[in-house]
C-alpha positions as CSV (number, residue, x, y, z in Angstrom):
1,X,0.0,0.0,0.0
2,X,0.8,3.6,-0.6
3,X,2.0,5.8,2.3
4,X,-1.0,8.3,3.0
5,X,-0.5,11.7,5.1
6,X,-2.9,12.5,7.9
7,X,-4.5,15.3,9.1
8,X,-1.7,15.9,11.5
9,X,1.0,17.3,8.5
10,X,2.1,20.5,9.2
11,X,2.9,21.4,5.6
12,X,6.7,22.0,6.5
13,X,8.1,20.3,3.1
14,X,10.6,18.2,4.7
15,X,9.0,15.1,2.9
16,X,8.8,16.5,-1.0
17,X,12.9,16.5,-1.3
18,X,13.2,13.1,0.2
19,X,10.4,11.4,-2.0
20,X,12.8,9.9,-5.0
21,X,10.0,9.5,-7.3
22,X,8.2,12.6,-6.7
23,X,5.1,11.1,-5.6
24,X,4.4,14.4,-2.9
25,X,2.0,17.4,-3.8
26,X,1.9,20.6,-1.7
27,X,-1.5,22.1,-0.4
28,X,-2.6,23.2,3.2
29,X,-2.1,19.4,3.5
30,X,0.0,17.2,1.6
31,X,-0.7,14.2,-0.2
32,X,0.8,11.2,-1.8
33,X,-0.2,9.6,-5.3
34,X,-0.5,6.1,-4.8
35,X,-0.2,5.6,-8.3
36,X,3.3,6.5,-7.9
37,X,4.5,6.1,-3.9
38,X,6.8,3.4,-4.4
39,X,6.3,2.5,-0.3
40,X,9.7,3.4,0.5
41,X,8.8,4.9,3.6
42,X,11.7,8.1,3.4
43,X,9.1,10.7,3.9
44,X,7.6,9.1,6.8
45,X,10.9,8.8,8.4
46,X,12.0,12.7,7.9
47,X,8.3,13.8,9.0
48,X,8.6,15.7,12.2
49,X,4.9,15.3,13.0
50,X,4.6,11.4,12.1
51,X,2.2,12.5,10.1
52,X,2.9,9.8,7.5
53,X,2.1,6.3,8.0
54,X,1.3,3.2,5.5
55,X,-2.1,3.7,4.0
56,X,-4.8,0.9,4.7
């Protein structure tokens, strides 16, 4: 499954340089294409909120 970003992202862009595919949009709240999240988990592990987590 994709990674997925909660509710709890505080839009601080630490995650959009570590995604290696570019899978990462801005907004108010980021979010993740699942189309193209390749599950590496980078951004998850740079997010200082935990904001990311494995989607369901």
């Amino acid at each position: 499954m994709a990674y997925v970003i909660s509710d709890d992202c505080i839009a601080c862009g630490t995650c959009i340089d570590e995604c290696p595919v570019g899978a990462i949009s801005e907004g108010d709240i980021y979010s993740i294409d699942p189309e193209t999240c390749t599950e590496c988990g980078t951004c998850a592990d740079v997010c200082p909120s935990e904001a990311i987590h494995p989607g369901e």
